[in-house]
C-alpha positions as CSV (number, residue, x, y, z in Angstrom):
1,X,66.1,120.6,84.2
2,X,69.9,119.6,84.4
3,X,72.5,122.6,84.3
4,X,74.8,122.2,82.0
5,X,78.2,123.6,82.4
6,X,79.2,122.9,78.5
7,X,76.3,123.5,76.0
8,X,74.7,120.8,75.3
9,X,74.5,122.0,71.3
10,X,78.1,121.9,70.9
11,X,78.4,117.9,72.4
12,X,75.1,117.3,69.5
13,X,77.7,119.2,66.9
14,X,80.8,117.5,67.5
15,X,79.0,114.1,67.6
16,X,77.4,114.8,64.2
17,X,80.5,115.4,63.0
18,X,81.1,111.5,64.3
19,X,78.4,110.1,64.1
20,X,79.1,108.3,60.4
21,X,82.4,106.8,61.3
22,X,81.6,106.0,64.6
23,X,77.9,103.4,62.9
24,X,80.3,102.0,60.8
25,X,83.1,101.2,63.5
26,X,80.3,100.0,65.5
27,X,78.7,97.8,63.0
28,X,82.3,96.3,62.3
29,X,83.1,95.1,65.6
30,X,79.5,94.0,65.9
31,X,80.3,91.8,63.2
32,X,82.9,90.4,64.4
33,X,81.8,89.8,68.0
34,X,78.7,88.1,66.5
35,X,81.4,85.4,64.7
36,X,82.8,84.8,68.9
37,X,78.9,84.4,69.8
38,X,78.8,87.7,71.5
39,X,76.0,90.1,71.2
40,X,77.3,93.8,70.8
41,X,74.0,95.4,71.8
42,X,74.3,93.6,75.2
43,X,77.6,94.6,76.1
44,X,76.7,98.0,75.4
45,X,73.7,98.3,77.4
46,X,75.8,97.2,80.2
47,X,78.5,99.2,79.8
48,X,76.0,102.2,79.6
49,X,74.9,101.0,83.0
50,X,78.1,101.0,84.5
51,X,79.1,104.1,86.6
52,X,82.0,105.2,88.5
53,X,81.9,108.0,91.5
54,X,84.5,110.6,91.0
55,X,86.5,112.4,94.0
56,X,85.4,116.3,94.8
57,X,89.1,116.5,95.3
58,X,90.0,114.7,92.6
59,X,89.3,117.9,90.0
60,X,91.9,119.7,91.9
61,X,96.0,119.9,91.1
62,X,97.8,117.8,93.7
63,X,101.7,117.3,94.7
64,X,103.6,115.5,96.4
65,X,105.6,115.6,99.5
66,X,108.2,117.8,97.6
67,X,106.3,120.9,96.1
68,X,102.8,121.5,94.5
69,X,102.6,123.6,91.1
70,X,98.6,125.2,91.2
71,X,96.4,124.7,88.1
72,X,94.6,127.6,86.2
73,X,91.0,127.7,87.3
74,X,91.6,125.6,90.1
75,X,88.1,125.5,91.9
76,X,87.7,127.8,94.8
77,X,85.6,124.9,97.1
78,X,83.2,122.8,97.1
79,X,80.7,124.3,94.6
80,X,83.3,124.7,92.0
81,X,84.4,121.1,92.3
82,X,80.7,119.9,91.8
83,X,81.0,122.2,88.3
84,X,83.6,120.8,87.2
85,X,82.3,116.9,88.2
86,X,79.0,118.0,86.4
87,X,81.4,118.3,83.1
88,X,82.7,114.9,83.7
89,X,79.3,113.5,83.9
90,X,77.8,115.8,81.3
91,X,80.4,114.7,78.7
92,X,80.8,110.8,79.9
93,X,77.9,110.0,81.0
94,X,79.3,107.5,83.7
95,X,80.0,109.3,86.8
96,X,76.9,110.6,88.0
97,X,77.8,110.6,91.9
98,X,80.8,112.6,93.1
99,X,82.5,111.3,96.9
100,X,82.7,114.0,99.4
101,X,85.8,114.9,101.7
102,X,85.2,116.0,105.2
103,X,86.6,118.4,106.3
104,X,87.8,119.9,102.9
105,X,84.2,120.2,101.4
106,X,82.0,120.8,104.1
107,X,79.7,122.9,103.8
108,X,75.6,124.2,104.5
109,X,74.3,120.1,103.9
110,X,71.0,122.2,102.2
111,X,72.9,124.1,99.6
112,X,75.1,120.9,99.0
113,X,72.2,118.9,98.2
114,X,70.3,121.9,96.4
115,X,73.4,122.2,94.1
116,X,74.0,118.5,93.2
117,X,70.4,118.3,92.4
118,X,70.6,121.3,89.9
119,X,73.5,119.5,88.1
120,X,72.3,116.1,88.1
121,X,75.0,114.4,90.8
122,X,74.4,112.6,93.5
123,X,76.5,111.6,96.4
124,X,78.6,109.0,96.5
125,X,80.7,107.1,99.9
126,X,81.5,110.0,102.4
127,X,85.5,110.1,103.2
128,X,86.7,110.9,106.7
129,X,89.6,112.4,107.5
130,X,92.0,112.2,110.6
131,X,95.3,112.5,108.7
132,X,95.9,116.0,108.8
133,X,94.9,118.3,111.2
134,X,92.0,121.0,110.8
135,X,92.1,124.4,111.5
136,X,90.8,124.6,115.4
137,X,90.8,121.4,116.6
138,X,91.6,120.6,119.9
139,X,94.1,117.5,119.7
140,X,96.8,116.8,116.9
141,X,96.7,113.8,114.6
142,X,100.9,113.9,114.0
143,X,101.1,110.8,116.4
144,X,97.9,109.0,115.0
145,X,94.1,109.0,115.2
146,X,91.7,106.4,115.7
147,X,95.4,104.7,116.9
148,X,96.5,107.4,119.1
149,X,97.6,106.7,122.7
150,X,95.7,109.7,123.5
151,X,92.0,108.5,124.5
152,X,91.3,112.4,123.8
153,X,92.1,112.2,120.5
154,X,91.0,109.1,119.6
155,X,87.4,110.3,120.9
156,X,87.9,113.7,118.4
157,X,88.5,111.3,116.0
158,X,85.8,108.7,116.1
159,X,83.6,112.2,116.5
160,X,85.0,113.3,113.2
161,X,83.7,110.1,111.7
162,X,80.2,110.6,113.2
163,X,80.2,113.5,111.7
164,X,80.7,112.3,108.6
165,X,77.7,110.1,108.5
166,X,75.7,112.3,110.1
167,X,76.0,114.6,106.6
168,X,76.0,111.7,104.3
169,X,72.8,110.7,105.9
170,X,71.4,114.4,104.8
171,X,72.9,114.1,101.4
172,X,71.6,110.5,100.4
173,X,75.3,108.7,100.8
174,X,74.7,105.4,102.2
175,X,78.6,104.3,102.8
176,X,81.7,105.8,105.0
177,X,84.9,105.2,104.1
178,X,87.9,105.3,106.4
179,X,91.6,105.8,105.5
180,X,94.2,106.8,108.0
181,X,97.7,107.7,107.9
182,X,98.5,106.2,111.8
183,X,101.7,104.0,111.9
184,X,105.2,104.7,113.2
185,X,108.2,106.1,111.8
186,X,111.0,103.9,113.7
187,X,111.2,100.6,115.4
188,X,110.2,100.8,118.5
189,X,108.3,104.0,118.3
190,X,104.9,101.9,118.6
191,X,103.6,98.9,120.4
192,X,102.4,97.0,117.1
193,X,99.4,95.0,119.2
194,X,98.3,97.8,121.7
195,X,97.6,100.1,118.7
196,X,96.0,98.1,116.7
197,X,93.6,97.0,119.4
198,X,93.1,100.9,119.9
199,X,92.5,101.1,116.1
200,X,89.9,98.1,116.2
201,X,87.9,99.9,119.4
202,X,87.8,102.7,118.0
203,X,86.3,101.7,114.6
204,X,83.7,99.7,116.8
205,X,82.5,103.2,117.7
206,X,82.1,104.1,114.5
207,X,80.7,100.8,113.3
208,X,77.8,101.2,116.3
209,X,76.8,104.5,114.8
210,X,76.1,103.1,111.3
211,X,72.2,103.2,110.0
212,X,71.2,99.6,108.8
213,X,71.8,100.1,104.9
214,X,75.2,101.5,105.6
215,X,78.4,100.0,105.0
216,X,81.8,100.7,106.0
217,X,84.7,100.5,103.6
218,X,88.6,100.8,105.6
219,X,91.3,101.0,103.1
220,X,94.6,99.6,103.7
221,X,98.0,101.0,102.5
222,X,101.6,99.6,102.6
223,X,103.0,102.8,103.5
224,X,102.9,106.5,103.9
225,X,102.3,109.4,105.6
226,X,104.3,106.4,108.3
227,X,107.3,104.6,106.9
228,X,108.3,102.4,108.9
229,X,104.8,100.6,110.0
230,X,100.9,101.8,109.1
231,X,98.2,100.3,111.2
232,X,96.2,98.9,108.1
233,X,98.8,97.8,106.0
234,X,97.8,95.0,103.9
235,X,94.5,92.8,102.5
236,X,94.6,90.4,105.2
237,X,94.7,93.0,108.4
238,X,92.2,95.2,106.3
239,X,89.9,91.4,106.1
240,X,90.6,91.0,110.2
241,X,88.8,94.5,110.4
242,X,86.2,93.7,108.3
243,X,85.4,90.2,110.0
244,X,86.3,91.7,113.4
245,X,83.3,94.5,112.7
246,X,80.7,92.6,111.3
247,X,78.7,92.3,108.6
248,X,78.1,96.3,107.3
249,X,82.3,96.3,107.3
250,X,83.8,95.9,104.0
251,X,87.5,96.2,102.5
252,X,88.3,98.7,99.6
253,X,90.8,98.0,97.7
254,X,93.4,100.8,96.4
255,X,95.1,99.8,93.5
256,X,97.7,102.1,94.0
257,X,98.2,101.2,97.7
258,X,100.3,98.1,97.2
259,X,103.9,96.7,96.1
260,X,105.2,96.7,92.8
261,X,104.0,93.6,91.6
262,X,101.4,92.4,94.3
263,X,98.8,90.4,92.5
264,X,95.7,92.5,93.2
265,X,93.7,90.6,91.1
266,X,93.8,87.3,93.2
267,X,93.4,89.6,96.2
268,X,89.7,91.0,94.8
269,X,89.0,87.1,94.0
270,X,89.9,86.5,97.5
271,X,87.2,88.9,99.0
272,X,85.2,88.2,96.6
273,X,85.2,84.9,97.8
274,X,84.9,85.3,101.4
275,X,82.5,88.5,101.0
276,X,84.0,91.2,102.3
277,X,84.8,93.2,99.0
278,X,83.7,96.3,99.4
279,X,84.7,98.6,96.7
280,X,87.6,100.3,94.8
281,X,89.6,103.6,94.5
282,X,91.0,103.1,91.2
283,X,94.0,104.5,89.9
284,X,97.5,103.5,88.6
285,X,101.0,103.6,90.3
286,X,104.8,102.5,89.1
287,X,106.9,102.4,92.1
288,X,104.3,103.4,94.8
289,X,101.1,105.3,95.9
290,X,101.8,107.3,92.8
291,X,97.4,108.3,92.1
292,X,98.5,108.3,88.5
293,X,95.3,108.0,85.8
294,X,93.7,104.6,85.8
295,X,95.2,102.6,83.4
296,X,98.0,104.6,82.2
297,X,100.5,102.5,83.4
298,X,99.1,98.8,83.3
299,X,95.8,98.3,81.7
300,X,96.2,94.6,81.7
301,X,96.2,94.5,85.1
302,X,93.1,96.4,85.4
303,X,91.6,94.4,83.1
304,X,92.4,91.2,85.1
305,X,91.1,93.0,88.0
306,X,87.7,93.3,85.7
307,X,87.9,89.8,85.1
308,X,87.6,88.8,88.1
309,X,84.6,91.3,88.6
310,X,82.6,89.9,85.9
311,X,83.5,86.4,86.8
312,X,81.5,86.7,90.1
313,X,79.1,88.8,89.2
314,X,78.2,86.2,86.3
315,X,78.3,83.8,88.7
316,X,76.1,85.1,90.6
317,X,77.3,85.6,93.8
318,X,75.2,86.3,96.3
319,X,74.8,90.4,97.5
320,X,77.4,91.0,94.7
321,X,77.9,94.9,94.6
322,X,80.9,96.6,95.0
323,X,81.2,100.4,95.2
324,X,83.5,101.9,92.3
325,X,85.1,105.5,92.6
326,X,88.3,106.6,91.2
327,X,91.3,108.3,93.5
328,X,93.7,110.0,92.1
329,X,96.2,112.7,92.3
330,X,97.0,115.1,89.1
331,X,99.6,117.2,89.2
332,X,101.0,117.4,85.8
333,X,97.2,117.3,83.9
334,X,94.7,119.4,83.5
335,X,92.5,117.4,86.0
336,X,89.1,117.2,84.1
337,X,91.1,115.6,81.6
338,X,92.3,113.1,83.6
339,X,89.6,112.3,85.1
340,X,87.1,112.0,81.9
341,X,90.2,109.4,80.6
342,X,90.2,107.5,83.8
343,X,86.5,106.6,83.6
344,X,86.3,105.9,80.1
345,X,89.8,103.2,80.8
346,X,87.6,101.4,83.8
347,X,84.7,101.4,81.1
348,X,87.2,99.8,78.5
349,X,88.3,97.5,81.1
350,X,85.0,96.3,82.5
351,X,83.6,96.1,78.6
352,X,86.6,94.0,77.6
353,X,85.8,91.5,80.6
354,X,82.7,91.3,79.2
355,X,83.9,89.3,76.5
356,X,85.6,87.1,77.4
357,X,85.1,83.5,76.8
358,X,84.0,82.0,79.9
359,X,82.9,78.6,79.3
360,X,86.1,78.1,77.1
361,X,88.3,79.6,80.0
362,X,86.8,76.7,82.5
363,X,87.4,74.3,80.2
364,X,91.4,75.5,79.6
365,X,91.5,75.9,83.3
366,X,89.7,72.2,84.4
367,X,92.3,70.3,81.4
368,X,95.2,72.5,82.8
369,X,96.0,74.7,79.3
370,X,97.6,77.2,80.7
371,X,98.8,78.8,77.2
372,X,94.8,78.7,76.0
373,X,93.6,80.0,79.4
374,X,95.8,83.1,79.0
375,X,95.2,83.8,75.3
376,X,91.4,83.6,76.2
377,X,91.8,86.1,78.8
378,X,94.2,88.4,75.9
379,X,92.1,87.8,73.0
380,X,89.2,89.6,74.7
381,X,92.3,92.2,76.4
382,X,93.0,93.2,72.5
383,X,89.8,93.7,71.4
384,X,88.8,97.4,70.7
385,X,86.2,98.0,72.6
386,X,86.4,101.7,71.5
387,X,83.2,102.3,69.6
388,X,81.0,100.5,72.5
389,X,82.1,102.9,75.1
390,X,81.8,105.8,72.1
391,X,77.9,104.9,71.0
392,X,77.2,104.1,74.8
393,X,78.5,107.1,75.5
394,X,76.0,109.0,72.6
395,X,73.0,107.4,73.5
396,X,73.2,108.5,77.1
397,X,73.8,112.0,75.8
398,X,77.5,112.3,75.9
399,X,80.3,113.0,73.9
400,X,81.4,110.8,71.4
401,X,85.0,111.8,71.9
402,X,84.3,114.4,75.1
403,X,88.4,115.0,75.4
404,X,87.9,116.9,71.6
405,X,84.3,118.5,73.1
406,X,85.8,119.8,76.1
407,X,88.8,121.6,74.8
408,X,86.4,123.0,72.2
409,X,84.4,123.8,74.7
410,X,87.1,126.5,76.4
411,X,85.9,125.1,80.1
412,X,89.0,125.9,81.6
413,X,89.7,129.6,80.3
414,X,86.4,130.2,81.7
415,X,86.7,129.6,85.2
416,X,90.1,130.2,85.4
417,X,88.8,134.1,84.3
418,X,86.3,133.4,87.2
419,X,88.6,131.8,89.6
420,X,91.8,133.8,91.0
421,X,94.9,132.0,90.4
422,X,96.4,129.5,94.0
423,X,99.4,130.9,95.3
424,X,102.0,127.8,94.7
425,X,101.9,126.1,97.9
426,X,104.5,123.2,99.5
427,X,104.0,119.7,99.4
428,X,101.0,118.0,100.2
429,X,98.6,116.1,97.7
430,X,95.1,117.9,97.8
């Protein structure tokens, strides 16, 4: 039996409580989907089957570069972060695999495993990382990693990676994703081809050391920790790695890793196209890698980014099946909160998709409407898609409104009784 970390009678009170409004909202937009041709119970099963992995290091308070202000009840390590994942999950019902951090949550790979299994998660991509430095190790990442001019410390570092596979494989993670912060602060401080052959041979290590139903996701970012150049700063390097690799390498695409008003939408299509999409860290961001909540800024955009899912995946493209997990960085939230929002707005996104028009939008698209195309794609955008995520979310055992369920629920002056209070740090995103 699952452990619960909210009792399960007071998720079956509150949705009582819900339940009557919530049939009859349902029932209304049933209605009126059925008038567009669109089955409500479909859409609903799939939405229901629709998960995204959450980030152990997500439920912790970030910062920024500037300062860090600590959360009450932050959790103490590893175990405590599964906790409060198993509340995400418990109330949503849609994020049933939690993505580790090595070094940050290593730990015995037998008690990891014990305690996932006692709260019902498993384990999602395993995250590398070579952009700070851990306590004890032999060579410094300030100058790079897998980049570095050091063969020293580009061996700790494809070592590190190893590593990271090696407990994935224990814990039942079948993907590795790499993100580094190597790059160069001034012109001139780097030799732009030289380091990113390093980069490439270096990955090829780690690439060698994959089991056969692995993949390997590298992320790409415009900029920072480096500000001047980063080694995988765009799409089209992050596809030359991919290609260059083979075929277990895969791009992940970041929302919040690209310029104010990139098109990341046609970017997805792209890979899509060419096969090399691996996955997503979704997230939101105004002027840069903010890690704010998915969707708090632009919905629309992630919504056109969910367009573009359900396009292929209704056409049917072949080994379709990108990896979804959220990154983000709270610092002003409490970060359950965030988090439980966040999955439910990639839910509302990928449910809204759903609906849209497809054979009319072809037809728009082949007689060149452009006004018909777009209000296609926003006539399924305004639809709200509130009580399908709601009654999938009851069905499965979750909260009808879990935000309401887990303030009631008085989570957070729990473990912050059972948790002693972080001495405010520096800066540094957790």
């Amino acid at each position: 039996m699952t452990d619960s970390r909210i009792a399960p009678d007071l998720v079956a009170t509150d949705n009582d409580t819900r339940a009557t409004a919530l049939k009859t909202d349902y029932e209304a937009l049933g209605a009126t989907l059925a008038r567009r041709g669109v089955d409500i119970e479909a859409v609903t099963r799939k939405v229901a089957e629709f998960f995204v992995a959450v980030p152990s290091w997500g439920v912790g308070t970030g910062g920024t570069r500037f300062a860090r202000f600590p959360g009450t009840g932050e959790p103490r390590g590893i175990f405590d972060k599964l906790d409060d994942c198993a509340v995400i999950n418990q109330l949503t019902q849609a994020t049933p695999n939690v993505s580790l951090h090595i070094p940050w949550d290593k730990a015995d790979v037998s008690e990891l495993k014990a305690k996932g299994e006692a709260l019902g998660l498993g384990f999602d991509a395993m995250n590398s990382n070579t952009f700070s430095d851990a306590p004890g190790q032999a060579h410094s990442y300030k100058y790079g990693s897998l980049s570095h001019t050091d063969a020293a410390t580009r061996a700790q570092a494809v070592e590190h990676n190893l590593e990271c596979i090696e407990i994935g494989k224990a814990l039942g993670s079948k993907a590795l994703t790499v993100w580094i912060g190597d790059g160069s602060n001034f012109p001139g401080q780097s030799h732009f081809t030289k380091a990113f052959e390093r980069y490439l041979a270096s990955m090829a290590d780690i690439y060698k050391a994959l089991p056969d139903d692995w993949k390997l996701f590298s992320e790409h970012k415009m900029y920072e920790p480096a500000f001047y150049s980063t080694i995988v700063q765009d799409w089209g390097t992050n596809y030359l790695i991919a290609q260059t690799l083979g075929p277990k390498a895969y791009c992940l695409v970041d929302l919040g890793h690209h310029a104010p008003n990139t098109n990341i939408e046609m970017i997805v299509a792209r890979l899509i196209q060419f096969g090399k999409l691996g996955g997503f860290h979704f997230n939101d961001s105004k002027y840069g890698d903010d890690d704010l909540d998915a969707g708090a800024i632009d919905p629309y955009r992630l919504f056109l980014v969910f367009n573009e899912l359900v396009d292929a995946e209704q056409r049917g493209v072949n080994d379709f099946n990108p990896a979804h997990m959220i990154d983000q960085s709270h610092n002003v939230t409490d970060p359950i909160e965030s988090l439980i929002n966040s999955a439910n707005e990639i839910r509302r996104a990928y449910a809204q998709a759903l609906l849209v028009d497809r054979k009319a939008l072809s037809a728009y698209q082949d007689d060149n409407d452009a006004l018909m195309a777009s209000e296609t794609l926003k006539r399924a955008y305004r639809a709200d898609v509130e009580p399908i995520l709601a009654e999938a979310r009851r069905r499965a055992g979750g909260a009808i409104d879990p935000i309401a369920v887990y303030r009631a629920s008085g989570y957070r002056r729990q473990v912050a009784a059972e948790r002693p209070a972080s001495a405010a740090g520096g800066g540094g995103i957790i």
